[in-house]
C-alpha positions in Angstrom: 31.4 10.9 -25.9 30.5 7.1 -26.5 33.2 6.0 -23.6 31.6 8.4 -21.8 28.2 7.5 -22.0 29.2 3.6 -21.5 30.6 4.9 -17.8 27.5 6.6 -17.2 25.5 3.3 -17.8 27.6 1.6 -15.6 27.3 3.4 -12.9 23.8 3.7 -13.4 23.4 -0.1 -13.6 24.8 -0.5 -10.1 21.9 2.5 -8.4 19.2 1.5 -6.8 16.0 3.4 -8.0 16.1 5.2 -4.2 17.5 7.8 -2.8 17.8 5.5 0.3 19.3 1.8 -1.6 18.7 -1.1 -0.1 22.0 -3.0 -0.2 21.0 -4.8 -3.4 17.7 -5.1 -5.4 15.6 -8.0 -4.4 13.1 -10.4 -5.6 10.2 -12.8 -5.2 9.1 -15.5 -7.7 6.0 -16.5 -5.9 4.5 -19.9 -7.0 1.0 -20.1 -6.2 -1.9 -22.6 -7.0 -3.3 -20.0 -9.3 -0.3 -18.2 -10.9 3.3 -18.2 -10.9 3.9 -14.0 -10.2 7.4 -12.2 -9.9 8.1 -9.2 -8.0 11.2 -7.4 -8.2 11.8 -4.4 -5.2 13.9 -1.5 -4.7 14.6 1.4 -2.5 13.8 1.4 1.2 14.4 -1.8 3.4 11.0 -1.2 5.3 8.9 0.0 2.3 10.6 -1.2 -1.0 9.6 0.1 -4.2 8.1 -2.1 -7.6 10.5 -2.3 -10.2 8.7 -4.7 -11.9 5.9 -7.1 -11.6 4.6 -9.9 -13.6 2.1 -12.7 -13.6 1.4 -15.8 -15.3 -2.1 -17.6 -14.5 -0.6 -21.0 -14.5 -3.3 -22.3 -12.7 -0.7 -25.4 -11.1 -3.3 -26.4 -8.5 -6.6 -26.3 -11.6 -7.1 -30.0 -11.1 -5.8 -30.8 -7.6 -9.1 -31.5 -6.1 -10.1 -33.9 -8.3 -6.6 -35.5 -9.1 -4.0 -34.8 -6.4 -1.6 -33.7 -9.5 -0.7 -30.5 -11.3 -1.7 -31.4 -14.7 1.2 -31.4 -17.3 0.2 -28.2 -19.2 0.1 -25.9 -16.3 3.6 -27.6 -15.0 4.9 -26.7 -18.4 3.6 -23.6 -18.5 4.4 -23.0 -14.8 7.9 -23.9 -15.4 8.6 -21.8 -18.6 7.4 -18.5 -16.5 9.9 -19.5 -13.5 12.7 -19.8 -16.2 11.6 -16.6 -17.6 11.9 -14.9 -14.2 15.0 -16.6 -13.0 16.9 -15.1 -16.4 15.2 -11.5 -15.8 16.2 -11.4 -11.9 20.0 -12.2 -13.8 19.4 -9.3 -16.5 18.5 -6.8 -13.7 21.3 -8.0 -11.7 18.8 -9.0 -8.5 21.0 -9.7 -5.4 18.6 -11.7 -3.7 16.2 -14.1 -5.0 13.6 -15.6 -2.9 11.6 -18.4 -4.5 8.4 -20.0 -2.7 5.7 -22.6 -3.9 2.7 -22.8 -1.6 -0.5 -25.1 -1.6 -0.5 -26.7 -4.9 3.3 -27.8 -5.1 2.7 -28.7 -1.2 -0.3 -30.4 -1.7 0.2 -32.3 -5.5 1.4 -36.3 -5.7 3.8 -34.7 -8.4 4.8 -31.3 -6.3 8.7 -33.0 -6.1 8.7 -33.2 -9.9 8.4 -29.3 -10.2 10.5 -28.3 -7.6 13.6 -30.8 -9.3 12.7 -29.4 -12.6 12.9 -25.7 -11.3 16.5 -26.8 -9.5 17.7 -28.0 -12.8 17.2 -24.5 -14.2 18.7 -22.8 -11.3 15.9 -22.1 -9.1 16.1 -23.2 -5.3 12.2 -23.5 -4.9 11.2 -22.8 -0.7 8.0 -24.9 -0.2 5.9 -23.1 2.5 4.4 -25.0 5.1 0.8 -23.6 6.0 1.6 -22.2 8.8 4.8 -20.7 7.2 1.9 -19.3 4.2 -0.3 -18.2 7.1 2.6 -16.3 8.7 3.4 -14.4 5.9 0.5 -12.9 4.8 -0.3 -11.5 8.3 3.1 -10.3 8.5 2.2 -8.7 4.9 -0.7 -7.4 6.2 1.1 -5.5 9.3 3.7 -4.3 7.0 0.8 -2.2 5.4 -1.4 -1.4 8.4 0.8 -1.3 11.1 -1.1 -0.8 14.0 -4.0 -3.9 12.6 -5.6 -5.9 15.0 -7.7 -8.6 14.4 -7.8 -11.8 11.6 -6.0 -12.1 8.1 -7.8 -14.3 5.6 -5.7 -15.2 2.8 -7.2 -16.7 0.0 -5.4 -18.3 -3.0 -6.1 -20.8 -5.3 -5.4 -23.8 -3.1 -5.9 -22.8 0.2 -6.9 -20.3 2.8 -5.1 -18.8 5.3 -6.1 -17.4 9.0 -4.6 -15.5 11.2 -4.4 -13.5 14.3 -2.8 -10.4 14.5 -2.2 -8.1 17.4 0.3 -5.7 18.8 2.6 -6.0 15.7 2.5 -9.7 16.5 1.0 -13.3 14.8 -0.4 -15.2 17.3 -3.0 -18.8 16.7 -2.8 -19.5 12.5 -4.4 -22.2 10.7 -4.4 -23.7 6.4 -8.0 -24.6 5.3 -7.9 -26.3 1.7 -10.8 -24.1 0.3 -8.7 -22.2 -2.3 -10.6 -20.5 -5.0 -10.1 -23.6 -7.2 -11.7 -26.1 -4.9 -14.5 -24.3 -4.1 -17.0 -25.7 -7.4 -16.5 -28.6 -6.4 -17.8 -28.5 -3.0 -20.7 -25.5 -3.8 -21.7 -28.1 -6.7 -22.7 -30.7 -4.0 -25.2 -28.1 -2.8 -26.1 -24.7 -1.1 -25.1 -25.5 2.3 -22.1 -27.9 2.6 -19.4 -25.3 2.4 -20.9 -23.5 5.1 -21.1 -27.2 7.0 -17.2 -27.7 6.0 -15.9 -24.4 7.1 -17.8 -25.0 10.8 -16.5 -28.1 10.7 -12.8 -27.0 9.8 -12.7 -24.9 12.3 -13.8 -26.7 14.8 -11.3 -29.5 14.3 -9.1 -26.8 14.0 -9.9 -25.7 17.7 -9.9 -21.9 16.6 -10.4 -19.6 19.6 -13.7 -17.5 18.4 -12.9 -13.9 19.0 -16.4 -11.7 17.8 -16.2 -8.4 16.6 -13.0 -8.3 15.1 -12.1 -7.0 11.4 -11.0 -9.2 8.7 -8.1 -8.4 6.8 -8.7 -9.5 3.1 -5.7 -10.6 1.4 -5.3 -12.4 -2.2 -6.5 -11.5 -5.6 -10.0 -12.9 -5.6 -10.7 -11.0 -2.8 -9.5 -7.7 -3.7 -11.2 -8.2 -7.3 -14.5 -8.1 -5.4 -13.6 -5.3 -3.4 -13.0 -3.5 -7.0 -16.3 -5.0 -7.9 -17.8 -3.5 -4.2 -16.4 -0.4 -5.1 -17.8 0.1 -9.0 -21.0 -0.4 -7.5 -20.9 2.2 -4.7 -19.1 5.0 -6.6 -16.5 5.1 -4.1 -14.3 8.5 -5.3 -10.7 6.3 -5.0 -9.5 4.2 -7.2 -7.3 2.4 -4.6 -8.3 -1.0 -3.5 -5.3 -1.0 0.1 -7.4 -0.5 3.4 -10.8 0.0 1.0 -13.7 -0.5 4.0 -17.1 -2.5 3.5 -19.4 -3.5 6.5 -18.8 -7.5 7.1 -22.9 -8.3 5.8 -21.3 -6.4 2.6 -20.1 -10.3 1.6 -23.6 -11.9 1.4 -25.2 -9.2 -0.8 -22.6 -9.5 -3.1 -23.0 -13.3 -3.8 -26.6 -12.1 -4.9 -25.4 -9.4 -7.1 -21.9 -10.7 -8.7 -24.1 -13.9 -9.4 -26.6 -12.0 -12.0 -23.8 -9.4 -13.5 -22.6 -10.1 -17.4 -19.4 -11.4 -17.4 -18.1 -9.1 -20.1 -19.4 -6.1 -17.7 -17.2 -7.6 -15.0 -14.3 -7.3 -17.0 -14.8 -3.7 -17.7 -14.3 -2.3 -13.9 -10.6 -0.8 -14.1 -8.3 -3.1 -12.0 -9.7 -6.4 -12.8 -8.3 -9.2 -14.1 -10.2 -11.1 -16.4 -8.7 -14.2 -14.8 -10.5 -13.0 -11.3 -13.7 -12.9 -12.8 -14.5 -16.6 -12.8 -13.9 -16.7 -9.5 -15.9 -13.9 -8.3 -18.7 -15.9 -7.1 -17.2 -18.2 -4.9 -15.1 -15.9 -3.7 -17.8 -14.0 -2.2 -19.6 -17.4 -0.8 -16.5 -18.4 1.2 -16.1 -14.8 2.5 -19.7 -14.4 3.5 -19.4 -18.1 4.9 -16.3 -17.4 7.0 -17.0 -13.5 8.7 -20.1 -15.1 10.0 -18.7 -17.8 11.4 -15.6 -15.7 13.0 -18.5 -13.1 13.5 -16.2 -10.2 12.2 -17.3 -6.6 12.3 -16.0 -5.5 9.1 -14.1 -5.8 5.9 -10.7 -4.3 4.9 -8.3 -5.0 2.3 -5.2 -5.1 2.4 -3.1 -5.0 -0.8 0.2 -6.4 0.8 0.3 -10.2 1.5 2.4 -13.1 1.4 4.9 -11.4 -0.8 5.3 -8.4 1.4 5.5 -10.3 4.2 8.4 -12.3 3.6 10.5 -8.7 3.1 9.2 -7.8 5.9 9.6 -11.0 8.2 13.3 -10.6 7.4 14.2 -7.1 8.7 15.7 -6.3 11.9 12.9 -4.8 14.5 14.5 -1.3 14.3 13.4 -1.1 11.0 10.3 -2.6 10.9 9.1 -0.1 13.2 9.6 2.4 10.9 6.5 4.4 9.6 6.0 2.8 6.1 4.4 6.3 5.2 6.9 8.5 6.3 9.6 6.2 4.8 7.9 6.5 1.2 6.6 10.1 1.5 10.9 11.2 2.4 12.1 9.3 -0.1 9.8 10.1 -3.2 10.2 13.6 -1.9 14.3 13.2 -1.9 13.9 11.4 -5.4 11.6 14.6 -6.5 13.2 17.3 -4.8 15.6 20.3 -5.4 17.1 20.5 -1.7 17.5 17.4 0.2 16.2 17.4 3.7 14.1 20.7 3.5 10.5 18.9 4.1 12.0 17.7 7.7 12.7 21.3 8.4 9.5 23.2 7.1 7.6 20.1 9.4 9.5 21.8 12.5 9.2 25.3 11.5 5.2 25.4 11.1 4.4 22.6 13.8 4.2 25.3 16.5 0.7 26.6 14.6 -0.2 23.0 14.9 -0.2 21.9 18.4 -3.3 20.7 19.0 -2.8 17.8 16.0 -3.9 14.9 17.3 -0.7 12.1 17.1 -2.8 10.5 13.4 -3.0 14.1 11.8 0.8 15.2 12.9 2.4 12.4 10.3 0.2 13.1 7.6 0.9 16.6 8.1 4.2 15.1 8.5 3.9 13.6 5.3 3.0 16.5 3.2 5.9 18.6 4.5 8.0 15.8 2.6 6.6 16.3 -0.1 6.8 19.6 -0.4 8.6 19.7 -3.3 7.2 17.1 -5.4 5.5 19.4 -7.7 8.1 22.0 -8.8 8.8 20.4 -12.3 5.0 20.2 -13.0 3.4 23.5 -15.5 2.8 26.6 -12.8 -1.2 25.9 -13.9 -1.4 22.3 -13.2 0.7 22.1 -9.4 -1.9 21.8 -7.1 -3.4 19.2 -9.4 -0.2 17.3 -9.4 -0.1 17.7 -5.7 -3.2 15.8 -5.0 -2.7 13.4 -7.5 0.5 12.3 -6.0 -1.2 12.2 -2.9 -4.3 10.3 -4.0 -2.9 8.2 -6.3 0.9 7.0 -5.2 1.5 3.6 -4.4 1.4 4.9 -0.2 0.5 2.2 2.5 -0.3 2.5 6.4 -3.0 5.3 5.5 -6.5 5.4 5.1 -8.9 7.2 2.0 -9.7 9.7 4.6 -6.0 10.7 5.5 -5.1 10.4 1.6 -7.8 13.6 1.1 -6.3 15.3 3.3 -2.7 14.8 2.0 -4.1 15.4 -1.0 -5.6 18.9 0.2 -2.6 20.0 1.9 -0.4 19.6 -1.4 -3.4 21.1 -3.7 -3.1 24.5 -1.0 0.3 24.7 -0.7 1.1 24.3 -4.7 -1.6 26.8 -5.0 -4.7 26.0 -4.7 -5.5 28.8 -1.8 -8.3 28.2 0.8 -10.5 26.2 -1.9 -11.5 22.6 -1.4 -10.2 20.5 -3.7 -12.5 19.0 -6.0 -14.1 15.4 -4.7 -12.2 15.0 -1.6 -15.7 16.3 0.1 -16.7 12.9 -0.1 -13.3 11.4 0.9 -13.1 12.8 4.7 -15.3 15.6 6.7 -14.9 19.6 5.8 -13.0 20.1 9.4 -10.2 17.8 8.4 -10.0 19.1 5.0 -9.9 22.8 6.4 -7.4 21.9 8.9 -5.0 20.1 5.5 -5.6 23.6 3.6 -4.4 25.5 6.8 -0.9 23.3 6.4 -1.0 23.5 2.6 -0.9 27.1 3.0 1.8 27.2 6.1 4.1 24.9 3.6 3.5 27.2 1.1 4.9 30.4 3.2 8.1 28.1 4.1 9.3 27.3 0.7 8.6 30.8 -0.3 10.5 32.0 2.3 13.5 30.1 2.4 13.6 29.6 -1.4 13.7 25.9 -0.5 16.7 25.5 1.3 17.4 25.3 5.5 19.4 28.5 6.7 16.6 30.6 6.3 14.0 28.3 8.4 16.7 28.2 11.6 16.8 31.7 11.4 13.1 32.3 11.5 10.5 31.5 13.5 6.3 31.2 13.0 4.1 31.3 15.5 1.2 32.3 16.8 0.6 35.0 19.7 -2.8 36.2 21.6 -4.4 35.6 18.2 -1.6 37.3 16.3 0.1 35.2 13.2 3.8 36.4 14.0 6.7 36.0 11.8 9.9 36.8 13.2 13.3 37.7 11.0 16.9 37.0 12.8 18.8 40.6 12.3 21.0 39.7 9.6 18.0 38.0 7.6 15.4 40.8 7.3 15.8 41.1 3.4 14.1 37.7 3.4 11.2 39.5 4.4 10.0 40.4 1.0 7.0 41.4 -0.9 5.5 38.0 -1.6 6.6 36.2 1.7 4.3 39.3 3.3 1.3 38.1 0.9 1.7 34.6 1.5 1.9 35.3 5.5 -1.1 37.7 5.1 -3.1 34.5 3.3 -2.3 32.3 5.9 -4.0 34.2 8.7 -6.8 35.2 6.9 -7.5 31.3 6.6 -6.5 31.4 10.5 -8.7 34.0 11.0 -6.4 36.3 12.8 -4.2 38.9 12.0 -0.6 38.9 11.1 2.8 40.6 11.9 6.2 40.3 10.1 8.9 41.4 12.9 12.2 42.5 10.4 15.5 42.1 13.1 14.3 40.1 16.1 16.8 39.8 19.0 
């Protein structure tokens, strides 16, 4: 039994986490001004998975404004947390290791030192030009919102990033050193001279003003005050990736993050206590820079530099994969008892559909692959654990709107009937949640009918005729025309509003 067990493990050690393996696990030790993070990925090549995640707040670039060095405690204690994730990257037998430095090793008199010291333990340390930091983020940013058009602000501890993105492309960049651990410094010297040093940055710069674009938030002090932005509104979701606030949103906040306790601060889920001292100047710099770049709005983006690099290193064939779709099918593979069956319950109801516009086809795309993510779940709690896979998952390239109604489609078809789910009212409008519960329910009849595998769907066909909800049975498959498909079929036009027919032995 032992031996046994010990090939098992073996085995196991060598799978990726996926259904779809990359060919090898990867990993990124990110060295940043602020903190020294590892990420370690898994799964799909366009939309890899976390295996683990870790972050030290070294703080290397702390006292780079006012010494051009990283001081010798954060260099120790940035170097003890790369050794630590150089020897876990061994342990979980990472095939590819990726390790960057950005402003603070770039920019510190004593940068050289670190990067020799990191060799001697094993560590090939990439320093990252600005542009090369700029790049990355926007290409993180398009990894997550595909189809994003206007300018990337990254902000880290050193410096900040811009960039333009359009049509899947990075166009003009530029590195500002006005990284959340300069900023003091030059707000100290009075209200008005970072706004004087970010015109004049840009300017020297020569960046091409461009009004009424949105700008793409990207870093951890920035997304801290989007969690901030969002305790304050009550905003239903708890997920900061593609969160949406007016660009004037910045300026109000400097007043209110400004006269909030500290401790309070702390208490908003999803924020680090190390982000809180930065909140403040976070906001200033924001505020200063949409209203010089004129930007019509705010939206975060939780993928950056990080996800950037992955996704800067794929062929184009598979970067222009839906990152949705890619993560819906394969949590759905991971979770389901037929492979390939959401693929082919998305063919068999689409002809009820038609009329989708091209945005609602993948999300109804997307709950089709998921069809079957809820079948281990207690009978009472399904529909729950439908919407909270829809809701809550770790999905990118979709907006709170589209999550509620993924989230409704699953909470209908896993049983929830024609009701609307609790609190996704306030997530998108009651004619997109109507038309989710319409393909909840249409899922629903599939898996009932073909007892969740394909045969049965080829052999089938839904559709709708002059108003009548028609379900047609091949000849030698009208004993799959039972009691409760009838029911289910029956449901499903009452919520259409028509009535129904099941044909038993159609030619």
């Amino acid at each position: 039994m032992n031996s046994m067990l010990s090939r098992v493990r073996d085995v196991a050690q060598n799978m990726a986490t996926s259904p779809q393996p990359t060919t090898g696990r990867t990993a990124i030790i990110d060295i940043g001004s602020n903190s020294v993070r590892l990420v370690v990925y898994d799964g799909p090549r366009r939309i890899p998975f976390i295996l683990f995640n870790e972050k030290v707040m070294a703080g290397l670039g702390a006292a780079l404004a006012r010494t051009g060095r990283i001081e010798a405690e954060p260099m120790e204690r940035g170097l003890r947390a790369a050794g630590r994730f150089a020897h876990l990257c061994r342990e979980m037998k990472v095939a590819d290791i990726r390790c960057v430095a950005t402003a603070a090793v770039r920019d510190a008199t004593n940068g050289p030192e670190f990067i020799a010291r990191a060799a001697a333990m094993g560590l090939t340390v990439e320093l990252l030009s600005g542009r090369q930091e700029a790049v990355g983020a926007a290409m993180g940013v398009l990894s997550g919102i595909p189809h994003a058009d206007g300018i990337v602000g990254d902000l880290g501890g050193g410096s900040l990033e811009l960039a333009r993105i359009r049509d899947g492309q990075v166009h003009e960049t530029i590195s500002l050193p006005l990284g959340v651990l300069r900023l003091p410094q030059i707000r100290a010297k009075g209200p008005r001279l970072l706004e004087r040093q970010v015109t004049k940055m840009l300017a020297k710069a020569g960046w091409r003003q461009e009004p009424d674009l949105p700008f793409y938030m990207v870093g951890g002090s920035w997304r801290a005050l989007a969690r901030f932005d969002m305790q304050l509104t009550q905003f239903p979701l708890p997920v900061v990736h593609q969160y949406d606030m007016p660009a004037t949103r910045a300026e109000q906040l400097i007043r209110i993050v400004s006269h909030v306790d500290r401790a309070r601060l702390k208490d908003i889920p999803g924020m680090s206590g190390s982000r809180v001292p930065t909140l403040t100047d976070a906001a200033a710099l924001l505020s200063v820079v949409v209203r010089q770049l004129r930007s019509s709005r705010l939206v975060v983006s939780a993928y950056g530099l990080r996800e950037g690099l992955l996704f800067e290193g794929l062929p184009p064939e598979i970067r222009a994969h839906d990152p949705l779709l890619v993560a819906a099918e394969a949590e759905g593979e991971a979770q389901s008892r037929f492979r390939g069956h959401g693929d082919r319950i998305e063919r068999w109801i689409a002809p009820l559909f038609a009329d989708d516009a091209a945005a609602a086809r993948r999300i109804r795309r997307a709950a089709c692959l998921l069809a079957d993510v809820g079948w281990r779940a207690n009978p009472d709690f399904r529909a729950e654990r439908g919407m909270e896979i829809a809701l809550h998952s770790n999905w990118v390239g979709i907006t709170a709107a589209e999550r509620a109604m993924l989230g409704q489609a699953l909470f209908s078809h896993f049983g929830g009937g024609t009701a609307i789910a609790p609190g996704l009212e306030q997530l998108a409008s009651p004619d997109a949640l109507r038309r989710a519960m319409l393909w909840g329910l249409a899922i629903r009849l599939a898996q009932r009918l073909s007892g969740g595998v394909e045969r049965p769907l080829t052999h089938t066909r839904l559709e709708l005729r002059d108003g009548l909800l028609v379900l047609a049975l091949d000849s030698d498959d009208v004993a799959l025309g039972g009691e409760v498909v009838e029911r289910r079929l029956r449901h499903l036009a009452q919520a259409l509003g028509v009535k129904y027919r099941l044909v038993r032995g159609m030619d």
